[in-house]
Steps between C-alpha positions, in 0.01 A plus 500: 500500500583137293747337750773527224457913486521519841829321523649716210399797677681367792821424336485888327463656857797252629700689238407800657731717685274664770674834614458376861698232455725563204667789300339565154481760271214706441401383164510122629323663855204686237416163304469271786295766736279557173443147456460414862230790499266402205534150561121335622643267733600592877882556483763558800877420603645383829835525607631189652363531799159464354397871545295674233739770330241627236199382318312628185177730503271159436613368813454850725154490337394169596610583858272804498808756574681796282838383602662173599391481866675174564835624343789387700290262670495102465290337249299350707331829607362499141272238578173455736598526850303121554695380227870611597572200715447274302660617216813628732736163387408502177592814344880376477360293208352732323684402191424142533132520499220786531330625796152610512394746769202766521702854503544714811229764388376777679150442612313726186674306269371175335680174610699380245678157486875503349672161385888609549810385351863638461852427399830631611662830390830484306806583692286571815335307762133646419216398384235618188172434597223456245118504710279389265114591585276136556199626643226455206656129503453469878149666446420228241660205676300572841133558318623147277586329814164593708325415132657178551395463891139624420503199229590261698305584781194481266605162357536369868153595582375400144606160599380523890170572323468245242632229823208654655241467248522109356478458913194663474386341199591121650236534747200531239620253252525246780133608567406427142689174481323362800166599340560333222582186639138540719305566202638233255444257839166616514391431089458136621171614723345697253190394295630594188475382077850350384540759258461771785745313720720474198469837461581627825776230572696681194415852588653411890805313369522822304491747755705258720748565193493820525540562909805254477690750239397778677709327824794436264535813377443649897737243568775568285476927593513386824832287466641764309470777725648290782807374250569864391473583871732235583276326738449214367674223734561122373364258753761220375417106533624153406290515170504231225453698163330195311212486781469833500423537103240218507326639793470851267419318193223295668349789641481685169395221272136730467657774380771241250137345375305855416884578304422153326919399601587182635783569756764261531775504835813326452695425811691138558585541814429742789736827483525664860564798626504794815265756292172661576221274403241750473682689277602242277161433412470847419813473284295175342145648484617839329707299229220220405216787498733682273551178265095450539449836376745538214466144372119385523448139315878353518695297743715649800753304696645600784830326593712508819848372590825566650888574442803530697324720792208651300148408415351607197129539349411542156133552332495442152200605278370498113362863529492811312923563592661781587700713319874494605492872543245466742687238736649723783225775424219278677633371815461913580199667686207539277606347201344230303573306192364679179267348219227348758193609503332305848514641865822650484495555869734756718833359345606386822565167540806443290626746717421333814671212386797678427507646828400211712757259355783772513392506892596157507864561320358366165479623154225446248491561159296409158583348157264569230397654131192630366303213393732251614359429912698611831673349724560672850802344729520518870847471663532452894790431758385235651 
């Protein structure tokens, strides 16, 4: 019953003159009785004393009994015997606010759950009760609440999994790495024609290429699952930001020359700070390899300075742009910026920025159009 039914039907049976508790005459006695017997919901009167008086034929039904088996007795014996306790203080509000209780069946019958409400009798100190039956919604509440455990649980171990796996995947990339380094060493002491060492210097830078993105990208699932996790702990140090983006720049000038850009830092003076070094030059790495990608050919400058008791970072680009639309959309999981055709990788690492600098109480955010360049700004308390 609509919450605004059930309080009409209240305020009719107020108006009510039960013959227990009131004289009436028989016509008046008929219509209410008639009413109180068709009606769908559970239906009773107490006297002021809180004991049941009469009820309606739903309500001896639900109960599993013929006749009103509780009749003359309190309230509270309409309810489950675990439940009467608790609900022993409350049933002097009953016209404030609604209780829900499984009924008092007998043992064949089904357990049904009753939300309760009632208001006070005219020119009596009794009650009409309306019981109205709740237990489909209690059915579908419990199965939508173990739905949602179940999910979780599954997301939890999703994540415990994927934590589990780029572990597992470290170990033979590091492998790789190392033999790479061996076998480029190792070119030098071969007999070999310069177009053959040509040819297999390019094909190992190539491959070398390749195992590095494959550790990015088992990097980057790795830092996620331990930042949705929340186990990701900042290992804070007296940091100067300027140092710190030179340091990144200079060891990613190969990959700035295969992208053709000439990257530019602009720092006067050094801007310290207590933040986590080694994720700062995640922070760094993820935003230039996003400016290499998306603008191959042009400049990038990377600036850093400080105000009032913040640092800030931005990278500025020439690129492809990004639509305005898509500014909040891909600093989430998974997403990427539309219209490029190159590695598009997992769509991660805008939103390990995000994450990491939020970890340090900052904010980041990007200005840019379609066609016009980017430019991504870093805000930290310093």
């Amino acid at each position: 019953m609509n919450h605004w039914l059930r309080r009409l039907v209240i305020r009719m049976l107020a108006w009510f003159r039960p013959r227990h508790l009131l004289p009436a005459t028989d016509a008046y006695r008929v219509w209410s009785e008639d009413f109180a017997h068709s009606a769908r919901e559970g239906l009773c009167v107490l006297d002021g004393t809180g004991n049941v008086r009469s009820m309606n034929a739903t309500l001896c039904q639900w109960l599993g009994v013929l006749v009103p088996t509780v009749q003359d007795h309190h309230v509270s014996e309409l309810a489950d015997r675990d439940y009467r306790e608790a609900l022993a203080p409350k049933w002097g509000d009953i016209g404030e606010e609604c209780l829900d209780f499984p009924l008092n069946s007998i043992p064949v019958a089904p357990r049904r759950w009753v939300s309760a409400s009632g208001a006070r009798l005219r020119e009596s100190d009794g009650w009409a009760v309306v019981l109205m039956d709740i237990t489909t919604r209690r059915q579908a509440d419990a199965t939508r609440a173990e739905a949602l455990e179940t999910s979780g649980l599954r997301v939890e171990r999703g994540k415990e999994l994927l934590a589990i796996a780029a572990h597992e995947l470290r170990t033979p990339v590091t492998a790789l790495r190392v033999d790479l380094a061996v076998l480029t060493m190792n070119l030098a002491d071969l007999s070999l024609r310069h177009d053959e060492r040509i040819a297999i210097r390019e094909s190992t830078e190539d491959l070398a290429r390749q195992v590095e993105r494959l550790g990015r990208h088992i990097d980057h699932l790795l830092d996620m699952a331990q930042l949705s996790a929340r186990r990701l702990t900042l290992q804070r140090e007296h940091v100067d930001l300027a140092d710190l983006v030179r340091n990144v720049v200079a060891r990613m000038r190969r990959e700035a020359a295969r992208a053709s850009c000439e990257v530019r830092v602009c720092a006067d003076k050094p801007v310290l700070g207590t933040w986590d070094p080694f994720r700062l030059e995640q922070v760094v790495n993820n935003l230039l390899s996003n400016a290499l990608k998306y603008a191959p050919g042009s400049p990038i400058e990377i600036c850093i300075g400080h105000f009032a008791e913040r640092a800030w970072l931005t990278v500025s680009d020439r690129g492809i742009g990004i639509d305005p639309v898509d500014h909040i959309r891909i600093f989430e999981r998974f997403e990427r910026v539309r219209g490029h055709a190159g590695d598009r990788g997992l769509g991660l690492g805008l939103w390990i920025v995000r994450s990491i600098v939020e970890l340090h109480g900052g904010s980041v955010e990007v200005k840019s159009a379609l066609g016009e360049g980017s430019v991504f700004r870093v805000e930290l308390p310093i």
